[in-house]
C-alpha positions as CSV (number, residue, x, y, z in Angstrom):
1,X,152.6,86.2,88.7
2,X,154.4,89.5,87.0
3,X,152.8,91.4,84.7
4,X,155.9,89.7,81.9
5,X,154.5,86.1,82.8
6,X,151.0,87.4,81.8
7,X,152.2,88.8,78.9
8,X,154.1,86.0,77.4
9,X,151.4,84.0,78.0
10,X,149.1,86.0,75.2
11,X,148.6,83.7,72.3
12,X,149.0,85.7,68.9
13,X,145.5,85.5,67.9
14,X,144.7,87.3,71.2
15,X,147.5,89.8,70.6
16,X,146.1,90.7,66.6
17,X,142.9,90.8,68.4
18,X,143.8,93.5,70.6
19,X,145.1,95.6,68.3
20,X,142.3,95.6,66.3
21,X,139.6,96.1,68.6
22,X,142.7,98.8,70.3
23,X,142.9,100.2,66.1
24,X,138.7,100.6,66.0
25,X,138.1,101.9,69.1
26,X,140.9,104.4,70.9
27,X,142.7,105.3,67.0
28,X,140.0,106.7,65.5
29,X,138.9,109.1,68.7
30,X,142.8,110.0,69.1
31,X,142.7,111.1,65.3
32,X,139.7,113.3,65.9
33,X,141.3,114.9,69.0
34,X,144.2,116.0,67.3
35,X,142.8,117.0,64.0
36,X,140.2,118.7,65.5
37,X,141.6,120.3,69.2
38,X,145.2,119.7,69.0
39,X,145.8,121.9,72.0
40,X,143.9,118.4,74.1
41,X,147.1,116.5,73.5
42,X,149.6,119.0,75.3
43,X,146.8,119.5,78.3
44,X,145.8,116.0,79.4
45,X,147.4,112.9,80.2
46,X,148.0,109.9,78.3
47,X,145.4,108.1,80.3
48,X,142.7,110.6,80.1
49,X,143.8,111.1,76.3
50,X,143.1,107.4,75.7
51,X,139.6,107.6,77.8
52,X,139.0,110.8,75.8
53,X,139.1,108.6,72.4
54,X,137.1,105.8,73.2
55,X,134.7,107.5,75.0
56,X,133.9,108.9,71.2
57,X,134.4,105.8,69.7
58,X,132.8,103.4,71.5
59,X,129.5,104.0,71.0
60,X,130.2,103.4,67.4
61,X,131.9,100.4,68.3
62,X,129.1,99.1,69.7
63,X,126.3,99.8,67.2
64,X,128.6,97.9,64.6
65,X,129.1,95.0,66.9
66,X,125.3,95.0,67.1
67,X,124.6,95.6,63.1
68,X,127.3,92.2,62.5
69,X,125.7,90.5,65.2
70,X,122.4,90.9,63.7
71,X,123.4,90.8,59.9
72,X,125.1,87.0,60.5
73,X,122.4,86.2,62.4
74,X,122.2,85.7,66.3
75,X,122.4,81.2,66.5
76,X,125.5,81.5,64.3
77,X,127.4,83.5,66.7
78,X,126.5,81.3,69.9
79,X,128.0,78.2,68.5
80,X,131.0,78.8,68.2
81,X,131.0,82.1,70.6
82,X,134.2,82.4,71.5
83,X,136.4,82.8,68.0
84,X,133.1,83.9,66.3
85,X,132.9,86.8,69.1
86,X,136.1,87.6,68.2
87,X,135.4,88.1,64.6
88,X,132.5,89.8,65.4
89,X,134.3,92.8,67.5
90,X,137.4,92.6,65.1
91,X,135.2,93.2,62.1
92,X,133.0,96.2,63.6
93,X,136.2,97.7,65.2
94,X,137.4,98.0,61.1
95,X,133.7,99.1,60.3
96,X,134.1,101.8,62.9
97,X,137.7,103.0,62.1
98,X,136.2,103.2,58.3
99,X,133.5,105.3,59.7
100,X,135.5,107.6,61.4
101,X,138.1,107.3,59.2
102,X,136.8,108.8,56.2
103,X,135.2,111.7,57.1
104,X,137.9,112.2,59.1
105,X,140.3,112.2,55.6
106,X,138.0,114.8,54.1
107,X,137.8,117.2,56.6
108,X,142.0,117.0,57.2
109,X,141.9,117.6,53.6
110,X,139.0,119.7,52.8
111,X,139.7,121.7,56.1
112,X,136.2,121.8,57.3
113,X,134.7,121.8,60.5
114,X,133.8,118.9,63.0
115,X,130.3,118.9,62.1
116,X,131.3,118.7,59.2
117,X,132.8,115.9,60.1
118,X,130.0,114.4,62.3
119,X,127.4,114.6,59.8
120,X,129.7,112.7,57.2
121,X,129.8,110.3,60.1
122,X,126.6,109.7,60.7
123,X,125.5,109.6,56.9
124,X,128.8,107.0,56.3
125,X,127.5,104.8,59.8
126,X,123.7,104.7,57.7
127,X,125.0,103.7,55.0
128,X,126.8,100.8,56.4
129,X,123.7,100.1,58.7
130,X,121.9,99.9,55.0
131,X,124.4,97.4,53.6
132,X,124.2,95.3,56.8
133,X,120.3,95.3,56.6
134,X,120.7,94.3,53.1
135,X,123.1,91.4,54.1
136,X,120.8,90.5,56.8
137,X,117.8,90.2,54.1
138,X,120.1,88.3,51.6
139,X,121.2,85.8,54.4
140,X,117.8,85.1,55.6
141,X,116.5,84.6,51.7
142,X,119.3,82.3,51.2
143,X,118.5,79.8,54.0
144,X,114.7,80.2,53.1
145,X,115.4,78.8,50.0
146,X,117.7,75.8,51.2
């Protein structure tokens, strides 16, 4: 089969899901790159650009997939794993782009450094580690009471 036929064959759910997960975990690294050594973008490739960005992402990425997995609770998400894995990585690739994304906003603006930057990350990423915690306790008070 061509690479077209494989293509065409992508349902749209797995297409929105692409982008998504492609939105929360290459965006946000490319975004820091530029803002903060532009100079990267004229010296490397595309594909060692786009490694570049997720290899500072990722790790983010996958501390929110953890923090949703664990804050709607671990049975829920092995029923029905396959479109409830998909929500799960969609959601923490918009958790991740929010925590890269903002900090990212006030440094651009505020012109500051990027640790700056990374410790407005950091403090943004326990904060939402805090709310998930918190949704994890209301969750599990909810079902106690049922």
């Amino acid at each position: 089969m061509s690479h077209i036929e494989d293509l065409r064959k992508i349902s749209g759910i797995e297409l929105i899901f692409a982008i998504v997960v492609a939105s929360g975990a290459v965006c946000p690294g490319g975004l820091i790159i530029w803002n903060f050594q532009p100079h990267f973008i004229e010296q490397f490739s595309s594909v060692k650009l786009i490694f570049l960005s997720a290899t500072l992402t990722v790790p983010c990425l996958s501390f929110n997939t953890l923090l949703i997995l664990f804050a709607f609770g671990l049975g829920d998400s092995i029923k029905g794993m396959a479109d409830w894995g998909l929500f799960m990585v969609a959601l923490a690739s918009c958790l991740t782009a929010v925590a890269f994304g903002l900090p990212l906003l006030v440094c651009f603006f505020g012109g500051f450094s990027i640790r700056a930057f990374a410790w407005q990350g950091i403090g943004l990423e326990l904060l939402l580690t805090l709310l998930c915690a918190l949704l994890c306790r209301s969750r599990k008070k909810g079902e106690s009471k049922k």
